[in-house]
Phi, psi and omega in degrees: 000313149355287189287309200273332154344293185279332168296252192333340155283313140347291171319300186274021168277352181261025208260333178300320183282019183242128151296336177210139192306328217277292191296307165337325164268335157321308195286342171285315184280271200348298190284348178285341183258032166268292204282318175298340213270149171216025154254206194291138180315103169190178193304325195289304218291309175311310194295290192312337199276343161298332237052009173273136158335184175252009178282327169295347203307281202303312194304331164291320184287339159316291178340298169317337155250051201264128174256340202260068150189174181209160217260315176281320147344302181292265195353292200283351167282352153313280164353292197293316203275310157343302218267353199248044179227164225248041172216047160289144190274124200232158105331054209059047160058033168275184178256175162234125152262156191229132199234157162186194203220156209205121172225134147275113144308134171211154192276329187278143156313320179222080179265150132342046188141355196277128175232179173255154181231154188248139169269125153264078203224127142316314244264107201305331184273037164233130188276161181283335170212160207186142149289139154170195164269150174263140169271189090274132203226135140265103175234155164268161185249102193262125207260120165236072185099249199265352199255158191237160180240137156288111168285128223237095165342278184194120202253108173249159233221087198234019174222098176113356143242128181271127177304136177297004178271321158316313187286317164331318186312304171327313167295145180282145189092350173313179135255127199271092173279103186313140192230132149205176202316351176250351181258357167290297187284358151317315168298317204280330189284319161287340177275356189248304193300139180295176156258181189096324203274154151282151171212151211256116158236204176252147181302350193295328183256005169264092187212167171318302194317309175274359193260328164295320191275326134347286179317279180324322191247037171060032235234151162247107164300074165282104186204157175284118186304097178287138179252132164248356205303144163223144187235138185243145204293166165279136184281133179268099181268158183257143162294324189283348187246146173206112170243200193287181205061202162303145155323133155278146177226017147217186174248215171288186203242130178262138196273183163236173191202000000 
């Protein structure tokens, strides 16, 4: 009794980023039947784990194209009830976020966002390439006696659809910013993260790009220092062989580590 106690206070701390009671209230049975459900995650399921007909189907897949909320609203008002709780894991009394990059496999052909992706893993039981979605994943690090928990931020969908500050880009006369899966999560880290705060990624975000943006926003990096410097041997020309074009002037390339 508690526990769902305490879920509706939650819920009614989310109630500013809805315009309107009718979709608010939607998001409330949506999320008991997010909690309640216990066959595979889908619009049908949620609906069934209410008990509501198959006459509620559409007005719940409705919901999800919804204009009076927006999904970074909902986050931050998540965010925000989050930062106020009072058994966060602190760092000289910072917060810690734990940030990373997430790819799902998924089976449809014309899912919305699904592209193929390169894995980059040791780990041999993983294929090298795969259909799916890419994520961006933000959580805080929440302390419960001596163990820290992820608390879970925000999960965003940052590979195969484009946004409208993307499609902008795109017109002639913009100014064109290279935008790319380490500089989504830069954003995403400065727009959630206290300032002040640490936040932990993979060396994979250790680039100029997040580390200026970081600065700006007061942000402390904890990460493994990646080396790209690559250096190149000297070339050994033969005299007797010359083909076209320019002299070559160096030689392969050594990465250092």
């Amino acid at each position: 009794m508690q526990l769902c106690q305490r879920l509706e206070q939650i819920l009614e701390n989310l109630r500013p980023a809805f315009s309107r009671e009718a979709t608010y209230q939607w998001f409330i049975l949506l999320a008991w039947g997010v909690v309640l459900n216990s066959q595979p995650s889908a619009i049908t399921s949620y609906v069934n784990a209410l008990g509501l007909t198959e006459s509620y189907y559409h007005q719940a897949l409705h919901w999800f194209e919804s204009k009076a909320f927006n999904v970074k609203g909902l986050t931050l008002g998540w965010s925000k009830w989050v930062s106020q709780h009072e058994n966060l894991y602190r760092i000289k009394e910072k917060r810690v976020y734990v940030g990373d990059g997430i790819k799902v496999g998924k089976e449809g052909r014309k899912m919305p966002g699904v592209k193929r992706l390169h894995q980059e893993s040791g780990n041999v039981a993983k294929p090298e390439w795969i259909r799916g979605h890419y994520f961006n994943a933000l959580s805080v690090l929440v302390g419960a006696g001596k163990a820290c928990f992820a608390l879970p931020l925000v999960l965003r969908l940052d590979d195969g659809i484009k946004s409208k500050a993307t499609a902008k880009e795109g017109k002639k006369g913009s100014k064109k910013e290279k935008t790319t899966l380490v500089t989504k999560m830069g954003e995403l880290c400065t727009t959630y993260a206290e300032a002040g705060s640490y936040v932990i990624l993979d060396a994979y975000f250790a680039c100029g790009a997040v580390l200026k943006s970081f600065r700006q926003n007061a942000l402390h990096l904890i990460t493994r220092v990646r080396c790209s410097t690559v250096a190149y041997a000297p070339f050994s020309s033969v005299p007797t062989l010359r083909g076209k074009g320019r002299p070559r002037l160096w030689g392969s390339s050594i990465k250092r580590v």
